[in-house]
Steps between C-alpha positions, in 0.01 A plus 500: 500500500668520826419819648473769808290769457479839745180644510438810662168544662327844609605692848175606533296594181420158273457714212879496512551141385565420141392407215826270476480408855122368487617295162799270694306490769251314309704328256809382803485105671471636833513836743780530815373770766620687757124443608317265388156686602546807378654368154199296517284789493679694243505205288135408596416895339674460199255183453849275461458117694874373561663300769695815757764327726674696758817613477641703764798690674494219786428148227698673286824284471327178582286552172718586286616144373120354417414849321831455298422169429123569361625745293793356361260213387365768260226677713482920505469587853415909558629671834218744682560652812197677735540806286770625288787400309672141672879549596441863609485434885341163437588189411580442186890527469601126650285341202657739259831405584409133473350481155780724351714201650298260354499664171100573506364788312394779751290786383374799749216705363481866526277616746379648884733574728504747754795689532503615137175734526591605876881638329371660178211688718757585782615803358854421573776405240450119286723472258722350701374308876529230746304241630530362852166316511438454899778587736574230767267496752822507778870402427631702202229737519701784628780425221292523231360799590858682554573354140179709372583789683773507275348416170513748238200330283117496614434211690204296541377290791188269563365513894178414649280703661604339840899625442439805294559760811783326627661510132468825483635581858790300411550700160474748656750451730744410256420744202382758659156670554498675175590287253231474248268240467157378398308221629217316309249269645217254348627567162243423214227496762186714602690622759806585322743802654848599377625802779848679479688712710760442696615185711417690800184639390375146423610364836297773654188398301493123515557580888169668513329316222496120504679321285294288251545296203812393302778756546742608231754752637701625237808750625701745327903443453753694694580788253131513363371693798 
Protein backbone atom coordinates (compact mmCIF):
# COMPACT_ATOMS: atom_id res chain seq x y z
CA UNK A 1 0.00 0.00 0.00
CA UNK A 2 0.88 3.49 -0.76
CA UNK A 3 2.06 5.03 2.27
CA UNK A 4 3.96 7.93 4.45
CA UNK A 5 4.91 7.14 7.66
CA UNK A 6 6.28 9.82 10.57
CA UNK A 7 8.54 8.39 12.83
CA UNK A 8 9.69 10.12 15.70
CA UNK A 9 13.17 9.44 16.83
CA UNK A 10 14.76 10.20 20.43
CA UNK A 11 16.03 13.97 21.44
CA UNK A 12 18.54 12.57 23.32
CA UNK A 13 17.85 9.26 25.25
CA UNK A 14 17.36 6.08 22.56
CA UNK A 15 15.52 4.32 25.14
CA UNK A 16 12.80 6.70 24.01
CA UNK A 17 12.09 5.10 20.63
CA UNK A 18 9.35 2.60 20.20
CA UNK A 19 8.40 -0.44 20.05
CA UNK A 20 6.09 0.68 16.98
CA UNK A 21 8.69 2.92 15.65
CA UNK A 22 11.57 0.15 15.48
CA UNK A 23 8.72 -2.25 13.71
CA UNK A 24 8.05 0.31 10.39
CA UNK A 25 11.28 1.10 10.46
CA UNK A 26 12.10 -2.36 9.68
CA UNK A 27 9.18 -3.45 7.82
CA UNK A 28 9.02 0.32 5.39
CA UNK A 29 10.73 0.33 1.43
CA UNK A 30 12.98 3.02 2.32
CA UNK A 31 14.07 5.88 5.12
CA UNK A 32 14.02 10.00 4.15
CA UNK A 33 16.39 11.99 6.67
CA UNK A 34 16.96 15.17 7.74
CA UNK A 35 20.53 13.52 8.10
CA UNK A 36 21.44 10.89 6.55
CA UNK A 37 24.44 10.11 9.14
CA UNK A 38 22.93 10.40 12.10
CA UNK A 39 19.67 8.38 10.92
CA UNK A 40 22.27 6.07 9.82
CA UNK A 41 23.48 5.57 13.18
CA UNK A 42 20.22 5.32 14.88
CA UNK A 43 19.15 2.92 12.39
CA UNK A 44 22.60 1.15 12.41
CA UNK A 45 21.69 0.61 16.62
CA UNK A 46 18.47 -0.68 16.18
CA UNK A 47 20.37 -3.45 13.94
CA UNK A 48 17.79 -2.28 10.88
CA UNK A 49 19.84 -2.23 7.09
CA UNK A 50 17.61 0.11 4.74
CA UNK A 51 18.41 2.50 1.98
CA UNK A 52 18.27 6.51 4.04
CA UNK A 53 18.00 9.27 1.32
CA UNK A 54 18.17 12.81 2.32
CA UNK A 55 15.52 14.89 2.52
CA UNK A 56 15.96 18.29 3.66
CA UNK A 57 14.66 21.95 4.37
CA UNK A 58 16.92 23.20 1.30
CA UNK A 59 16.08 19.70 -1.43
CA UNK A 60 13.00 19.83 -0.04
CA UNK A 61 10.66 20.93 -2.96
CA UNK A 62 12.88 19.55 -5.65
CA UNK A 63 12.24 15.98 -4.07
CA UNK A 64 9.12 15.97 -3.56
CA UNK A 65 7.85 14.69 -7.08
CA UNK A 66 10.31 11.34 -7.26
CA UNK A 67 9.35 10.53 -3.45
CA UNK A 68 5.61 10.91 -4.52
CA UNK A 69 6.13 8.93 -7.33
CA UNK A 70 7.93 5.83 -5.41
CA UNK A 71 5.35 5.78 -3.14
CA UNK A 72 2.43 6.10 -5.13
CA UNK A 73 3.82 2.96 -7.01
CA UNK A 74 2.92 1.16 -3.74
CA UNK A 75 6.14 1.60 -1.59
CA UNK A 76 5.80 2.76 2.44
CA UNK A 77 8.25 5.44 2.83
CA UNK A 78 8.76 6.56 6.87
CA UNK A 79 9.79 10.32 7.64
CA UNK A 80 12.79 10.67 10.48
CA UNK A 81 14.21 13.79 11.30
CA UNK A 82 17.79 14.21 13.49
CA UNK A 83 15.72 13.77 16.59
CA UNK A 84 12.17 14.20 17.32
CA UNK A 85 8.90 14.24 15.84
CA UNK A 86 9.19 15.50 11.70
CA UNK A 87 6.94 18.65 10.94
CA UNK A 88 7.65 20.17 14.39
CA UNK A 89 10.38 22.73 13.25
CA UNK A 90 11.55 20.30 10.60
CA UNK A 91 10.69 19.26 7.53
CA UNK A 92 8.10 17.26 7.21
CA UNK A 93 4.96 19.46 6.41
CA UNK A 94 5.65 20.08 2.36
CA UNK A 95 5.48 16.12 1.89
CA UNK A 96 2.44 15.98 4.06
CA UNK A 97 0.66 18.33 2.10
CA UNK A 98 1.59 16.50 -1.07
CA UNK A 99 0.46 12.98 -0.33
CA UNK A 100 -2.87 14.24 1.22
CA UNK A 101 -3.11 15.76 -2.44
CA UNK A 102 -2.28 12.75 -3.93
CA UNK A 103 -4.64 10.80 -1.89
CA UNK A 104 -1.70 8.63 -0.07
CA UNK A 105 -2.28 7.27 3.31
CA UNK A 106 -0.18 9.30 5.90
CA UNK A 107 0.27 8.01 9.36
CA UNK A 108 2.48 9.97 12.20
CA UNK A 109 3.44 7.84 15.15
CA UNK A 110 3.31 9.00 18.63
CA UNK A 111 6.44 9.81 20.00
CA UNK A 112 9.70 12.35 21.19
CA UNK A 113 9.37 15.66 20.90
CA UNK A 114 10.71 18.29 22.86
CA UNK A 115 8.50 20.87 23.77
CA UNK A 116 5.94 18.54 25.38
CA UNK A 117 8.26 17.46 28.48
CA UNK A 118 9.92 21.10 28.67
CA UNK A 119 5.80 22.55 29.14
CA UNK A 120 4.44 19.86 31.49
CA UNK A 121 7.80 20.27 33.78
CA UNK A 122 7.63 24.16 33.44
CA UNK A 123 5.48 24.70 36.20
CA UNK A 124 3.43 27.15 34.34
CA UNK A 125 -0.22 26.63 33.04
CA UNK A 126 -0.79 23.62 29.88
CA UNK A 127 -4.01 23.10 29.34
CA UNK A 128 -4.16 25.48 26.99
CA UNK A 129 -0.52 26.93 24.98
CA UNK A 130 1.21 28.14 21.98
CA UNK A 131 3.84 27.14 19.89
CA UNK A 132 6.09 29.53 17.98
CA UNK A 133 8.88 27.03 17.17
CA UNK A 134 12.02 29.48 16.33
CA UNK A 135 11.39 33.16 16.03
CA UNK A 136 12.92 34.79 12.86
CA UNK A 137 16.31 35.23 13.12
CA UNK A 138 15.74 39.26 11.86
CA UNK A 139 12.63 40.67 10.00
CA UNK A 140 9.45 39.86 11.97
CA UNK A 141 11.30 39.05 14.96
CA UNK A 142 10.30 42.05 16.90
CA UNK A 143 6.48 41.47 15.80
CA UNK A 144 6.23 38.28 17.00
CA UNK A 145 7.50 38.98 20.10
CA UNK A 146 4.97 42.08 20.73
CA UNK A 147 2.25 39.43 19.67
CA UNK A 148 3.53 37.16 22.74
CA UNK A 149 3.77 39.86 24.99
CA UNK A 150 0.25 39.88 24.60
CA UNK A 151 -0.69 36.27 24.72
CA UNK A 152 -2.80 35.14 27.41
CA UNK A 153 -1.80 31.22 26.97
CA UNK A 154 1.81 29.74 27.85
CA UNK A 155 3.89 29.88 25.02
CA UNK A 156 6.62 27.79 23.86
CA UNK A 157 9.70 28.58 21.79
CA UNK A 158 12.71 26.47 20.40
CA UNK A 159 16.29 28.61 20.33
CA UNK A 160 19.77 27.51 20.21
CA UNK A 161 22.22 27.97 22.53
CA UNK A 162 23.88 30.63 20.21
CA UNK A 163 20.37 32.99 20.34
CA UNK A 164 19.11 32.00 23.71
CA UNK A 165 20.40 35.42 25.56
CA UNK A 166 19.34 37.56 22.92
CA UNK A 167 15.71 35.85 23.09
CA UNK A 168 15.44 36.48 26.29
CA UNK A 169 16.69 40.18 26.15
CA UNK A 170 14.19 40.69 23.57
CA UNK A 171 11.34 39.07 25.82
CA UNK A 172 12.26 40.80 28.01
CA UNK A 173 11.97 43.87 26.51
CA UNK A 174 8.67 43.27 25.31
CA UNK A 175 7.00 41.31 28.29
CA UNK A 176 8.61 42.52 30.84
CA UNK A 177 11.32 41.35 33.35
CA UNK A 178 8.99 39.45 35.49
CA UNK A 179 6.95 37.54 33.57
CA UNK A 180 7.33 33.97 34.45
CA UNK A 181 9.15 31.56 32.70
CA UNK A 182 11.18 28.36 32.66
CA UNK A 183 13.80 27.33 30.37
CA UNK A 184 14.87 23.67 29.70
CA UNK A 185 17.96 22.54 28.02
CA UNK A 186 19.37 18.97 26.70
CA UNK A 187 16.12 17.45 27.47
CA UNK A 188 16.25 13.55 27.89
CA UNK A 189 20.01 13.82 28.24
CA UNK A 190 22.76 13.30 31.01
CA UNK A 191 22.89 16.73 31.25
CA UNK A 192 19.35 17.52 31.45
CA UNK A 193 18.18 21.02 33.39
CA UNK A 194 14.67 22.51 33.53
CA UNK A 195 15.21 26.22 35.63
CA UNK A 196 12.26 28.69 36.37
CA UNK A 197 11.99 32.00 37.55
CA UNK A 198 11.41 34.86 35.97
CA UNK A 199 12.33 36.19 32.35
CA UNK A 200 14.68 38.47 33.95
CA UNK A 201 16.14 36.14 36.33
CA UNK A 202 16.99 33.77 33.44
CA UNK A 203 18.55 36.52 31.34
CA UNK A 204 20.75 37.24 34.29
CA UNK A 205 21.88 33.58 34.49
CA UNK A 206 22.48 32.54 30.92
CA UNK A 207 24.51 35.99 30.95
CA UNK A 208 26.86 34.57 33.46
CA UNK A 209 26.53 30.94 32.60
CA UNK A 210 27.04 29.83 29.01
CA UNK A 211 24.52 28.79 27.11
CA UNK A 212 24.67 25.08 26.05
CA UNK A 213 22.63 22.56 24.43
CA UNK A 214 19.14 22.67 22.81
CA UNK A 215 17.06 25.44 24.39
CA UNK A 216 13.36 25.24 25.12
CA UNK A 217 12.07 28.54 26.59
CA UNK A 218 8.69 28.17 27.59
CA UNK A 219 6.92 31.69 28.90
CA UNK A 220 3.99 32.35 30.91
CA UNK A 221 0.76 34.28 29.29
CA UNK A 222 -0.09 37.82 30.13
CA UNK A 223 -2.66 37.33 33.00
CA UNK A 224 -0.83 34.12 34.37
CA UNK A 225 1.86 36.11 36.12
Amino acid sequence: MATLILVPTPIGNLEDITLRAIRVLKECDFVLAEDTRESRKLLSLLGIEKSVYSYHQNNEHHMLAPIIQRIKSSETVCLVTDAGTPGISDPGFLLVRECVKEDIEVYCLPGPTAFVPALVNSGLPCEKFVFEGFLPHKKGRETRAKAISAETRTVILYESPHRIVKTLDLLVKFCGPNRKCSVSRELTKKFEETLRGSLAEMLEHFTKTEPRGEFVLVVGGEDKI
